[in-house]
ROBA-966702 format. One record per atom (N, C-alpha, C): residue number from 1; residue in three letters; atom name; x, y, z. Coordinates in steps of 0.05 Angstrom, whole numbers, plus 5000, padded with zeros to 4 digits. Example, Ala and Ser with C-alpha at 12.3 -4.5 7.8 and 13.67 -1.06 7.14 Angstrom:
2
+------+------+------+------+------+------+
: resi : resn : name :    X :    Y :    Z :
+------+------+------+------+------+------+
:    1 :  ALA :    N : 5264 : 4886 : 5156 :
:    1 :  ALA :   CA : 5246 : 4910 : 5156 :
:    1 :  ALA :    C : 5264 : 4934 : 5156 :
:    2 :  SER :    N : 5257 : 4955 : 5142 :
:    2 :  SER :   CA : 5273 : 4979 : 5143 :
:    2 :  SER :    C : 5258 : 5001 : 5157 :
+------+------+------+------+------+------+
This chain:
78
+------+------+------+------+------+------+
: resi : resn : name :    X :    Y :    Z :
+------+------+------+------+------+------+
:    1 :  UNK :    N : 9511 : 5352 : 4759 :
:    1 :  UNK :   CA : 9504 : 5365 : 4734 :
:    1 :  UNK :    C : 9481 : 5350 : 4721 :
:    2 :  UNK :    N : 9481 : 5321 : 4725 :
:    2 :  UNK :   CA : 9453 : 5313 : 4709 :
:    2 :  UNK :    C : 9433 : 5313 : 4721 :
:    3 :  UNK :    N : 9439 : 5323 : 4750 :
:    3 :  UNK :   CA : 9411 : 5324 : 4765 :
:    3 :  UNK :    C : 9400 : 5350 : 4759 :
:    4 :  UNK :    N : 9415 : 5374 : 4750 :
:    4 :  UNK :   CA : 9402 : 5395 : 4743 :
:    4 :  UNK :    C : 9392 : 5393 : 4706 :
:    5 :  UNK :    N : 9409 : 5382 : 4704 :
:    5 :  UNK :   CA : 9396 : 5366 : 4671 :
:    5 :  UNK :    C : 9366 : 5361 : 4670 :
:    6 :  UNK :    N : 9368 : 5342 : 4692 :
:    6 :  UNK :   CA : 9340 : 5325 : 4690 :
:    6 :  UNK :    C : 9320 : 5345 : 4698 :
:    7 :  UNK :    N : 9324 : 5365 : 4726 :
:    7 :  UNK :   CA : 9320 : 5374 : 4729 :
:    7 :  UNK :    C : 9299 : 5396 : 4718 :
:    8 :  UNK :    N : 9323 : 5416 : 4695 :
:    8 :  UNK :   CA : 9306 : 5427 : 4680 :
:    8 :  UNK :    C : 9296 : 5419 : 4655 :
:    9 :  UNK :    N : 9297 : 5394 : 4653 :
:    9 :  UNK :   CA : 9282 : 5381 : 4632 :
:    9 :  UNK :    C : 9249 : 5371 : 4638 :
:   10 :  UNK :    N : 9242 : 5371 : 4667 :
:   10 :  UNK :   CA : 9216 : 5371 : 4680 :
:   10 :  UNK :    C : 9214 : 5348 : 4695 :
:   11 :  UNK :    N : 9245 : 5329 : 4701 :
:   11 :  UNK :   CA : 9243 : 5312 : 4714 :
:   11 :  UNK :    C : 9242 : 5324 : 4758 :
:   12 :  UNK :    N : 9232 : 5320 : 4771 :
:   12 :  UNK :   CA : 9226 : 5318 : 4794 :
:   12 :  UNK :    C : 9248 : 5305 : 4817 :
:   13 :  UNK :    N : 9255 : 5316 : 4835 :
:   13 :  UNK :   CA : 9273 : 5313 : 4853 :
:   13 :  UNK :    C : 9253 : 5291 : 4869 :
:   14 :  UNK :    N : 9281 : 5262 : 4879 :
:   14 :  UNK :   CA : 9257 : 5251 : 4889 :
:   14 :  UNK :    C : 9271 : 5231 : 4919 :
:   15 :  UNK :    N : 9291 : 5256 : 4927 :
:   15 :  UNK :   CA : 9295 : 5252 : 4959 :
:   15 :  UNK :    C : 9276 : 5274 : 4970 :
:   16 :  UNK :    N : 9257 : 5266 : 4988 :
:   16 :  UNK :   CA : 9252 : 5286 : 5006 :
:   16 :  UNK :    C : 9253 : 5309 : 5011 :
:   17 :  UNK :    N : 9277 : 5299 : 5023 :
:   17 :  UNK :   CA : 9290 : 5325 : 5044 :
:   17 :  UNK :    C : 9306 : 5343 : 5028 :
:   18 :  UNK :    N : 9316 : 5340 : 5000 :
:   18 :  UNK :   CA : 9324 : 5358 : 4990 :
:   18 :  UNK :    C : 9302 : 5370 : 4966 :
:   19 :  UNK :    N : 9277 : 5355 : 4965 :
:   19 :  UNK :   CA : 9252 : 5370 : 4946 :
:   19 :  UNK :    C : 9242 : 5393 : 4968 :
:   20 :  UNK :    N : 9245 : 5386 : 4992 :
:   20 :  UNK :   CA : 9237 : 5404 : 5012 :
:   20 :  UNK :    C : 9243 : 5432 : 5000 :
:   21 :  UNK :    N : 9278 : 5435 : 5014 :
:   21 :  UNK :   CA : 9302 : 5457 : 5012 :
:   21 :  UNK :    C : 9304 : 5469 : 4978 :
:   22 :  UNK :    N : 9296 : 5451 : 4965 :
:   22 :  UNK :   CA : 9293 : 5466 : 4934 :
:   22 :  UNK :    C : 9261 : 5475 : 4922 :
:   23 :  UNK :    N : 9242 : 5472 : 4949 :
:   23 :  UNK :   CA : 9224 : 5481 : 4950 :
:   23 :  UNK :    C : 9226 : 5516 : 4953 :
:   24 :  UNK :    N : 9237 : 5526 : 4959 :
:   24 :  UNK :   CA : 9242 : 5545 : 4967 :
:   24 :  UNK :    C : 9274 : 5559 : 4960 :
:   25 :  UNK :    N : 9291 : 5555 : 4944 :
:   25 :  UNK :   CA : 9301 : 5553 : 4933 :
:   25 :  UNK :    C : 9320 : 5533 : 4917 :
:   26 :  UNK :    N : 9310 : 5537 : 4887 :
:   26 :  UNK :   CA : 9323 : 5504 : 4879 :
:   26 :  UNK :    C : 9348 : 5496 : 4871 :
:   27 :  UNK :    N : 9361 : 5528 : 4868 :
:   27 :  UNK :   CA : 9397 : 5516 : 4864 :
:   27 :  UNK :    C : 9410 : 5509 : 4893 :
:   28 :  UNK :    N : 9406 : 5529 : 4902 :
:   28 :  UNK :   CA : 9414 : 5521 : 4938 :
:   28 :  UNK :    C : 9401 : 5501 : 4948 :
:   29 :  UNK :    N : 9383 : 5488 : 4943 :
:   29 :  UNK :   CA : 9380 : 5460 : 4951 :
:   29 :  UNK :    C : 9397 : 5440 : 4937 :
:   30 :  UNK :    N : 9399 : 5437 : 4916 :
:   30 :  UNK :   CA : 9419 : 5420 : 4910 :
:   30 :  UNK :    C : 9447 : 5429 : 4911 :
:   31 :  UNK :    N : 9453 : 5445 : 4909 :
:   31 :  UNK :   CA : 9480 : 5461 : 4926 :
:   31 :  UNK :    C : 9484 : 5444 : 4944 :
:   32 :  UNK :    N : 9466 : 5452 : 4968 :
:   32 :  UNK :   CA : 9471 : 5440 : 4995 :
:   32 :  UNK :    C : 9476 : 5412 : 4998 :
:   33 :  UNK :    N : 9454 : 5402 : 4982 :
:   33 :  UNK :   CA : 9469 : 5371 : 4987 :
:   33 :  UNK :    C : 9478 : 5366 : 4972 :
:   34 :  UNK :    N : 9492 : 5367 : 4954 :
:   34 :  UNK :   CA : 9516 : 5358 : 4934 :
:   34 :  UNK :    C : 9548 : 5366 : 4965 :
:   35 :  UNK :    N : 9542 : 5392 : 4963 :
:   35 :  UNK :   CA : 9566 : 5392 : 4996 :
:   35 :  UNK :    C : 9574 : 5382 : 5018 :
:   36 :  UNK :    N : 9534 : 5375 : 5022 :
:   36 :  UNK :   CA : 9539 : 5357 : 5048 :
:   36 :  UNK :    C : 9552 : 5337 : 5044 :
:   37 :  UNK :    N : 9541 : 5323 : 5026 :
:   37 :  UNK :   CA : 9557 : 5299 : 5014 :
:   37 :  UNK :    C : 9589 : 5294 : 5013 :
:   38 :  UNK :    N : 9597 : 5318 : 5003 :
:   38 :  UNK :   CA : 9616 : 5322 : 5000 :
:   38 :  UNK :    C : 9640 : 5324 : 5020 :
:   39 :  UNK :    N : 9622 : 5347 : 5046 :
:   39 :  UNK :   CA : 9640 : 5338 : 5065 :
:   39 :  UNK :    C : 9645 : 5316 : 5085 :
:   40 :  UNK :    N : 9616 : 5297 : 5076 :
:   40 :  UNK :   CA : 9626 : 5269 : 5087 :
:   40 :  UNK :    C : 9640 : 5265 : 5075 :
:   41 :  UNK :    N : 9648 : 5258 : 5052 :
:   41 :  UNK :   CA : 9677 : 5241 : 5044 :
:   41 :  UNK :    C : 9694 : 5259 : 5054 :
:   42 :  UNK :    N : 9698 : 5282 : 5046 :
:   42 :  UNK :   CA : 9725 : 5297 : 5061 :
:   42 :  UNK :    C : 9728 : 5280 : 5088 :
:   43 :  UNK :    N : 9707 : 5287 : 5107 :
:   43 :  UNK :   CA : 9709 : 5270 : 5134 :
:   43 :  UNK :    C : 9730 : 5246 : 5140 :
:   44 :  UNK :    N : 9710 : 5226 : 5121 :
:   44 :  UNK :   CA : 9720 : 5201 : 5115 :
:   44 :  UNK :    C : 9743 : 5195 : 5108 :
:   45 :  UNK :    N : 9752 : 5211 : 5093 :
:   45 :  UNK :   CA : 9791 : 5214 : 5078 :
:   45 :  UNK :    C : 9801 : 5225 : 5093 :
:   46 :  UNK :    N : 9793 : 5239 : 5116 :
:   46 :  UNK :   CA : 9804 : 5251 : 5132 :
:   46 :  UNK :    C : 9809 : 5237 : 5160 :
:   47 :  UNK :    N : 9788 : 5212 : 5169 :
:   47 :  UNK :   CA : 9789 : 5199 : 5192 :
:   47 :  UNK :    C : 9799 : 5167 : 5175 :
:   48 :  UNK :    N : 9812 : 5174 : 5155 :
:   48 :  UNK :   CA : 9826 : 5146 : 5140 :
:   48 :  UNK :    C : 9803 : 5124 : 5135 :
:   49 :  UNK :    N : 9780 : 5128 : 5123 :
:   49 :  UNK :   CA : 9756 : 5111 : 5122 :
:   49 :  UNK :    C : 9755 : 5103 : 5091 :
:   50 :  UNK :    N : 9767 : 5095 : 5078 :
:   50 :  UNK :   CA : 9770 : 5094 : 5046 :
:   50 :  UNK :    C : 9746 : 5084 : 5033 :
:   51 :  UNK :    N : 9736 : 5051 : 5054 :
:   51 :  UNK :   CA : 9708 : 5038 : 5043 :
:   51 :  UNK :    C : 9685 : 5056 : 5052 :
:   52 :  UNK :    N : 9682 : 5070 : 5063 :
:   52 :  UNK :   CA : 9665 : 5089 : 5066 :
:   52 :  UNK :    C : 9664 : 5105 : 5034 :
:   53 :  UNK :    N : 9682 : 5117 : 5032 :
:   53 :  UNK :   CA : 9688 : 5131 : 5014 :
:   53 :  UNK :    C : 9683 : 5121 : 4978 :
:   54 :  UNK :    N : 9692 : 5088 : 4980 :
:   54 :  UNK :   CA : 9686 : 5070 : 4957 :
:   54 :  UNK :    C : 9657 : 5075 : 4954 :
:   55 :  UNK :    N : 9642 : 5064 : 4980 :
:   55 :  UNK :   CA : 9612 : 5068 : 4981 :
:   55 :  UNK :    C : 9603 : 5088 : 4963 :
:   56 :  UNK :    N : 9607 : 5111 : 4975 :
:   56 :  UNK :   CA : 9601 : 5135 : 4971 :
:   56 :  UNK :    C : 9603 : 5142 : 4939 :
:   57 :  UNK :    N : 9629 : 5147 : 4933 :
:   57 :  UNK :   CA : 9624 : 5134 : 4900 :
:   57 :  UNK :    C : 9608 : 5120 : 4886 :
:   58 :  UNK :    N : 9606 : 5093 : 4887 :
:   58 :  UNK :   CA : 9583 : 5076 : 4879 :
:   58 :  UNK :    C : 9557 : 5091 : 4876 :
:   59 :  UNK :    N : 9550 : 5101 : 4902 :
:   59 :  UNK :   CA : 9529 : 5115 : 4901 :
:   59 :  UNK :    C : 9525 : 5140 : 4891 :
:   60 :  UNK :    N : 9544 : 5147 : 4886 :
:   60 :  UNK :   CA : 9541 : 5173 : 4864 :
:   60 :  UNK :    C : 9539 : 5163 : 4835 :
:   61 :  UNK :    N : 9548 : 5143 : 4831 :
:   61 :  UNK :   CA : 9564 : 5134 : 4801 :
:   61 :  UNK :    C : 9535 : 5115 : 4796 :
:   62 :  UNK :    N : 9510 : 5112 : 4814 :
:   62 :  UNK :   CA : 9483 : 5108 : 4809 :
:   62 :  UNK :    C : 9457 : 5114 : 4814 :
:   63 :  UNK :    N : 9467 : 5148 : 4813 :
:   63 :  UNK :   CA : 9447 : 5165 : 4827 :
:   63 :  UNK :    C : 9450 : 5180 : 4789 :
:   64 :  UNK :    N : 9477 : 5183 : 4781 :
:   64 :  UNK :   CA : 9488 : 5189 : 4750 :
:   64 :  UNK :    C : 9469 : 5179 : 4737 :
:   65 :  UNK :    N : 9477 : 5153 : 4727 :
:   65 :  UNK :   CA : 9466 : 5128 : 4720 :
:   65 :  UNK :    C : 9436 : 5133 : 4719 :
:   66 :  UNK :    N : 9424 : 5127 : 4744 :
:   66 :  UNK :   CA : 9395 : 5141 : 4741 :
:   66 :  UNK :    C : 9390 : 5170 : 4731 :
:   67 :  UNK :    N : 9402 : 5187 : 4734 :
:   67 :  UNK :   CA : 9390 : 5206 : 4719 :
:   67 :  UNK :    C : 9394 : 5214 : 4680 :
:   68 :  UNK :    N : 9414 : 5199 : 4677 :
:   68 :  UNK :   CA : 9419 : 5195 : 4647 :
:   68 :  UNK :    C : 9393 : 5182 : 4642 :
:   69 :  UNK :    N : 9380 : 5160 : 4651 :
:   69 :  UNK :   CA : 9359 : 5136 : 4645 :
:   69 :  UNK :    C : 9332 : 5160 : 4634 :
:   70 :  UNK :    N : 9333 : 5176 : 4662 :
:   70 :  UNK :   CA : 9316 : 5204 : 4659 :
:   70 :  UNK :    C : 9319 : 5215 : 4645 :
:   71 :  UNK :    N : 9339 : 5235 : 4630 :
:   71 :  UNK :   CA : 9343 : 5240 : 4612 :
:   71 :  UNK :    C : 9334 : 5231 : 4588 :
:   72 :  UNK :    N : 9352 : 5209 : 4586 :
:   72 :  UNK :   CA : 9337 : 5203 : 4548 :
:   72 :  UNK :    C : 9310 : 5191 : 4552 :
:   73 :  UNK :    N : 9300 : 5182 : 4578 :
:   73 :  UNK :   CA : 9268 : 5179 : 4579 :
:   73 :  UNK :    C : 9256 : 5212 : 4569 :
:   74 :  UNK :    N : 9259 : 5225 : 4581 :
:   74 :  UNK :   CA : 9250 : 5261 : 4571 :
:   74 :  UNK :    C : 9258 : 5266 : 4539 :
:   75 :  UNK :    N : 9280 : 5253 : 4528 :
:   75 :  UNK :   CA : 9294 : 5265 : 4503 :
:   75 :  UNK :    C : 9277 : 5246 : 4479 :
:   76 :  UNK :    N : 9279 : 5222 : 4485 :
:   76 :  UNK :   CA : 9265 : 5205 : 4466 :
:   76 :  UNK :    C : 9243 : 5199 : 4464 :
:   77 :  UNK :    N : 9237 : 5202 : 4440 :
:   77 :  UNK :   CA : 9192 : 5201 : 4429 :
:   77 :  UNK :    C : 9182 : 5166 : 4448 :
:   78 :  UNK :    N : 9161 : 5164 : 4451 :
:   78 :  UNK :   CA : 9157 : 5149 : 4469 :
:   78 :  UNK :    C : 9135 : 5141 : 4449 :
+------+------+------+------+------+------+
């Protein structure tokens, strides 16, 4: 959700491979990989991999993180 925040606030997608896929459509690009994502951890909880899964968190919980930063960078007078 704050990546579509940032998003339509005029902040810029800035993996690659998913600026690609939202090149050409931009909710289904981030659709897609928010799922892919997703079904790696399913995977992972599923082949009993938990620190995988810790990982995985983390890195969501500062991908967040960064995009709040974006946010009130866009919201507040500079």
């Amino acid at each position: 959700m704050t990546t579509r925040v940032a998003l339509g606030m005029g902040a810029g997608e800035q993996n690659p491979l998913v600026s690609q896929i939202m090149a050409f459509a931009p909710v289904y690009g981030l659709l897609l990989s928010k799922l892919f994502v997703v079904g790696i951890a399913v995977l992972g909880v599923w082949m009993g991999k938990s620190n995988g899964i810790r990982v995985a968190n983390l890195a969501f919980g500062a991908v967040v993180a960064w995009n709040f930063t974006i946010i009130f960078r866009l919201v507040l007078p500079a």
